[in-house]
N, C-alpha and C positions, 0 to 999 in steps of 0.2 A: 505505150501511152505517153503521151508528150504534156508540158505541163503547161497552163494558159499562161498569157503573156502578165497579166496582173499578177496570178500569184507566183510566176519566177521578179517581178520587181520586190515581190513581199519577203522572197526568202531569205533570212539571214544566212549567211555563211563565213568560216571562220580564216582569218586572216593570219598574216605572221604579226610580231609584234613591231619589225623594221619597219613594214606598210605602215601601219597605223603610225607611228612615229612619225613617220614622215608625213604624212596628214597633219599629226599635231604638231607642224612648225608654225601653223597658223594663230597655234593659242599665242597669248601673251606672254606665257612663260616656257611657250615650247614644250616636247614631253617628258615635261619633270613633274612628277606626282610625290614628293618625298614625302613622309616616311611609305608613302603607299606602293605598289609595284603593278605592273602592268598583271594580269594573272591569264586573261585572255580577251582575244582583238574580234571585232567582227563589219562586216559590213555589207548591204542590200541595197537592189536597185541598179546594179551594174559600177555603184561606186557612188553612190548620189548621196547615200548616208551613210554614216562609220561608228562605231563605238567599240569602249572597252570597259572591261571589269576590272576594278584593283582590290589589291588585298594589302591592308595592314598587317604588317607582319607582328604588329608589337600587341596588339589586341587579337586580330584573326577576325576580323570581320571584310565585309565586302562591300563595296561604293561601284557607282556607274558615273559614265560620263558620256554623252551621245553629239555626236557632231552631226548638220546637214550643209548642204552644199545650197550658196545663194543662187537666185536668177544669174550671175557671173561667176558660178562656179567656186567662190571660194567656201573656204570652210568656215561656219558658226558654230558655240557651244549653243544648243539647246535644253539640255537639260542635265542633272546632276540627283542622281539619286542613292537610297541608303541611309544608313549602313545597314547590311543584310548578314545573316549569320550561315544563309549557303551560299556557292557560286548560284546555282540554282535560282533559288530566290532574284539573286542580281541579274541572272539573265533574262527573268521571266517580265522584271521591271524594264530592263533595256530592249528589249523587242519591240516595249509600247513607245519607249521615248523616242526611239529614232525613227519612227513613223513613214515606215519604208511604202516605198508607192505612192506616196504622197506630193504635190507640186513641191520645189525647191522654194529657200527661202526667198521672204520682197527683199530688196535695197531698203537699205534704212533712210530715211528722207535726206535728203543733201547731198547723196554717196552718189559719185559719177560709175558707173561700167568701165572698167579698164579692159585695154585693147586684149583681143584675141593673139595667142604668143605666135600661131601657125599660119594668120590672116597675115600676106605679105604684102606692100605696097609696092609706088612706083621705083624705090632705089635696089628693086632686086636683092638677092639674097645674098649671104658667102659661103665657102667651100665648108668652113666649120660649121656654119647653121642647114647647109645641104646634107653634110653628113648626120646629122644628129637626129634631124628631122625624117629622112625620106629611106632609112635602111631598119629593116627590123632587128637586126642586133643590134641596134642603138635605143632600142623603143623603154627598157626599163630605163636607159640614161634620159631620156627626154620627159620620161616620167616626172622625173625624182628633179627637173631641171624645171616642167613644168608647176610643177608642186610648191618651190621655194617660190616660183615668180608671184603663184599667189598670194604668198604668206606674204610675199612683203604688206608693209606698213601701207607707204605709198607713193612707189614711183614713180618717175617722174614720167610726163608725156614723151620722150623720146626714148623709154627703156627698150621698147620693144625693138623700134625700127634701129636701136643700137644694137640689141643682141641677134638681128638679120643679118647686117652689115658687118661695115669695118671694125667696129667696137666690140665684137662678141665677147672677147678677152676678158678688158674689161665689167662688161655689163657680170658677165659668166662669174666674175671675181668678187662683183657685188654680193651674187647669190651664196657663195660659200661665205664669206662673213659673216651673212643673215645669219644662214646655218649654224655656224658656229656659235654666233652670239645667244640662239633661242636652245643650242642643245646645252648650252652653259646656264639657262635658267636666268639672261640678261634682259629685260623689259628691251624691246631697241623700238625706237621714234622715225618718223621721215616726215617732221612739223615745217621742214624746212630745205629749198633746194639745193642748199651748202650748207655745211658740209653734206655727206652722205646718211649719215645713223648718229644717232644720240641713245648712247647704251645708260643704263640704271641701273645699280644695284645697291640694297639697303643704303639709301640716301645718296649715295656716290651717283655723279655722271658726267660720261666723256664723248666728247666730240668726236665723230672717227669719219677721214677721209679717204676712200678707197682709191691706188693708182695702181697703174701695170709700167714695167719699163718692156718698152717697144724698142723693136729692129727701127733704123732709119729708112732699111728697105720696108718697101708692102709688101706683106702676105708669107716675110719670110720667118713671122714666126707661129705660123698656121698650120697647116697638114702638111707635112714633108716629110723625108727621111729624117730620122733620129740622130740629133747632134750629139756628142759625146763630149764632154768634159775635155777641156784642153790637158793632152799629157802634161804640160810646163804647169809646175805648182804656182809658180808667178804670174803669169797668163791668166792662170783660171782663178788668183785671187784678186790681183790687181789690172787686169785687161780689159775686155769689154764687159765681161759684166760689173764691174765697178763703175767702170764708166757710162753705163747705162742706168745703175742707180742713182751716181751723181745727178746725170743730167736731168730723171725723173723727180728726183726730190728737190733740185733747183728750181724746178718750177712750178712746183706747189706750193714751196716757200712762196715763191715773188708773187701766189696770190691774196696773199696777207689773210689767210682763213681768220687768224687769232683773232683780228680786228674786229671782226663784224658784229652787228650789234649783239647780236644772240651769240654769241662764243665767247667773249671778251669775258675774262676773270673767273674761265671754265677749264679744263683737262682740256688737251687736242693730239689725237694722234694720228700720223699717217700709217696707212696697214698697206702693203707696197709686196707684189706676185711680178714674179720674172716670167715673161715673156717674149723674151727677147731673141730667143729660136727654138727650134722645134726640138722640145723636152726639157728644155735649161732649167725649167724651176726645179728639177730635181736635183741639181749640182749645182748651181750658182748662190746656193745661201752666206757658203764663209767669205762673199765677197762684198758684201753687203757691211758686216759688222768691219770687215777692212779699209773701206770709204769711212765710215763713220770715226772708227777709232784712230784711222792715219797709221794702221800698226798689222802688220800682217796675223793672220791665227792660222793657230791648229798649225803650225810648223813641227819639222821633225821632232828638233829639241823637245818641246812642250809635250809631245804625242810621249817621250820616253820617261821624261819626270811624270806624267800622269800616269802612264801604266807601272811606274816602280814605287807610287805611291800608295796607287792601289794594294798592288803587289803584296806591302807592305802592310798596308791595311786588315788584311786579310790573314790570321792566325792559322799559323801551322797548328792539323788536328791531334799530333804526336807531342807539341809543345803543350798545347794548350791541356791535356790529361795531367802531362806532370807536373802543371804550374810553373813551367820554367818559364823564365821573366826575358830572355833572350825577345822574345816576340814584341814585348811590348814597349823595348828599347829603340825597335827600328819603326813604330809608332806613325805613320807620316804630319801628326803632329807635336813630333817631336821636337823643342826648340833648337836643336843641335842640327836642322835639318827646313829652314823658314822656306826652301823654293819648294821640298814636299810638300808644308804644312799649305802655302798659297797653290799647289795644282791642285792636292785633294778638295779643298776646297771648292774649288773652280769646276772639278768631276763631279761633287754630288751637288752643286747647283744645277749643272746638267741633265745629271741622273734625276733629278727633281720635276725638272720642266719635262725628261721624254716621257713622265709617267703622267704629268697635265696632257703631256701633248694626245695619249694615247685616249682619251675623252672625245677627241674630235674626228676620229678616225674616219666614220660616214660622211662627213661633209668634206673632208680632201678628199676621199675617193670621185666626190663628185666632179671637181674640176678634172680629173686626169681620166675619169670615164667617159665625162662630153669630150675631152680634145685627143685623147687617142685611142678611142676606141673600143675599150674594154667595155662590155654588155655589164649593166648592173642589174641584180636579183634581188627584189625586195624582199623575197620569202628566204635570201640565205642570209641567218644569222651574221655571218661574219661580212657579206657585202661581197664575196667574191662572185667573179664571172659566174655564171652558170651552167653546168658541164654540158647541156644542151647547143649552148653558143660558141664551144670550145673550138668547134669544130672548123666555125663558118672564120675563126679568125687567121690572120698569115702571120706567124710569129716573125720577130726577129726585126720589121720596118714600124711599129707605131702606127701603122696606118688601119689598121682596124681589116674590118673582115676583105677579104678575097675576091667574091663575087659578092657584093653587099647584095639585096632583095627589097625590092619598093617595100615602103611601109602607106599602104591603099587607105583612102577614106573610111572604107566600109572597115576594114579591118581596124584602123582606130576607134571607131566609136564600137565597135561590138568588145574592145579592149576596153571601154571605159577610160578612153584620152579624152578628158574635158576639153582641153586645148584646142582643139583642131577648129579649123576653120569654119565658117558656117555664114 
């Protein structure tokens, strides 16, 4: 018995909570529901509506929150209900709000239609938007690629036909900021052509100008073989990728952002991704604060005083029973010892930031899914490949799968790619 076509648009069905996350980059505050927790995702209609149920954990009750997709695909809150004291109860009210089968939302009066991301025009496409677009082991990355473009605020008229082209990099560098910025629970703005974002938080707000440092050559730092890290520790800190940052931030400088009316006597910062060959932003970062600071890091010396710091930091479990004080003589803030005391230091500001950093995990997988290939799964928790696609990939070149496979019209919208062309 096969089920009529209106009541499969009607039926709810349950999502992971990754998916839904990645819907709500559209909210304003992205999907941060604090003190509440996501408890279960759902969504009907082929993807046309979404919602979820939270659970306060400090009380134990239950809230909804129901998105629908406008006439241009993006997402809106619609409704907000609760507090319920079963899941139950909360699901029975979220079935009604998200009003599956229903036509999508109007445009709010004044709001233009922003361009279709898959509608290509006359300047033809490039190899990294051919790939991302036209192979199905790409198709969860184009997802999760197509998702952020809509959350943006509001891009400008040429994002599109940038992220076709030569600009993909770039544009593509935009989206992960987004990301970052809405999974951080940062208000971000686009009131304005320059800078890029204008981020908020409790009163604060900063200017933020997105750049890439580019190859001189074209297209050499696109789909290629995988560069590898210059054996020469000077090389890879002071060589081209230094000089690729240099030249990139000399020319953001020279265009006096600070100045403009709307910046002036505001935070301004540039947020700056290597691109400069094929895989560099995975190695080229300690060259970066090397340009900056005029001073090489992370050299031997310093690699040894930090791990004897540590070393040191860390109490023997034999000492520490008998209370013998040996251990906490070699202290690495101990003043008999100031180049320990300034590395420890130096490690757990480190250690500080890789534990910020592991917050933003989903949106870097983003960039490195669109540009080499790796298939992103929104139903796997942790965002890795899909063992499904494991298959279709050729390890070892960066270049993504093998024999890639059209990804067909019909098969994208029976996927529920809003995106595609039309």
């Amino acid at each position: 018995m096969t089920m009529a076509v209106g009541d499969e648009q009607r039926l709810i069905t349950p999502i992971s909570q990754r998916q839904f996350e990645l819907y709500a980059l559209s909210l304003e505050r992205g999907p941060n529901f604090d003190p509440a927790q996501v408890f279960g995702s759902y969504q009907a209609g082929r993807g046309s509506t979404s919602g979820c149920i939270l659970l306060d954990p400090e009380v134990g009750t239950f809230t909804t929150l129901a998105l629908r997709r406008r006439v241009d695909h993006r997402w809106v809150r619609v409704d907000e209900g609760g507090p319920y004291p079963t899941p139950e109860a909360a699901l029975d009210h979220l079935s009604i709000s998200m009003r599956a089968g229903e036509p999508p939302e109007p445009l709010p009066p004044g709001a233009r239609r922003r361009s279709l991301l898959l509608k290509t025009g006359s300047r033809g496409t490039s190899p990294e938007f051919d790939l991302l677009t036209s192979t199905i082991s790409h198709f969860p990355a184009l997802m999760a690629v197509g998702e952020c473009y809509l959350a943006l605020p509001n891009p400008d008229a040429n994002f599109v036909t940038d992220l076709q082209t030569n600009n993909f990099a770039s544009r593509l560098f935009e989206l992960y900021l987004l990301a970052c910025f809405r999974e951080q629970g940062l208000i971000v703005r686009q009131e304005h052509v320059s800078p890029d974002f204008l981020i908020e938080n409790d009163g604060t707000a900063c200017w933020i100008e997105a750049v890439t440092a580019n190859s001189e050559t074209p297209r050499s730092g696109g789909i290629g073989d995988w560069v590898h890290a210059p054996v020469d520790r000077n090389e890879r800190l002071t060589g081209a990728p230094a000089e690729r940052f240099a030249k990139t931030l000399r020319g953001k400088l020279q265009r006096n952002y600070h100045e403009l009316d709307h910046v002036k006597g505001m935070p301004f910062a540039l947020a700056i991704a290597d691109f400069h060959e094929s895989g560099s932003m995975v190695w080229s970062r300690e060259a970066l604060p090397t340009y900056l600071l005029g001073s090489r890091v992370h050299d031997e010396r310093s690699r040894r005083l930090r791990e004897g710091a540590w070393a040191r930091l860390r109490p023997n479990p034999a000492e520490a029973r008998d209370g013998n004080s040996a251990g906490r003589r070699d202290h690495p803030c101990d003043d008999s010892d100031p180049r320990a005391l300034k590395q420890s230091a130096i490690s757990a500001d480190r250690r500080a930031a890789d534990s910020d950093d592991r917050g933003l995990q989903s949106a870097r997988r983003l960039v490195l899914l669109a540009l080499h290939g790796l298939p992103y799964d929104c139903a796997h928790e942790a965002g890795e490949p899909a063992a499904r696609h494991r298959r279709a990939l050729k390890p070892g070149n960066g270049r993504g799968p093998a024999r890639p496979a059209p990804l067909t019209q019909r098969g994208a919208r029976r996927a529920g790619l809003f995106h595609w062309r039309r």
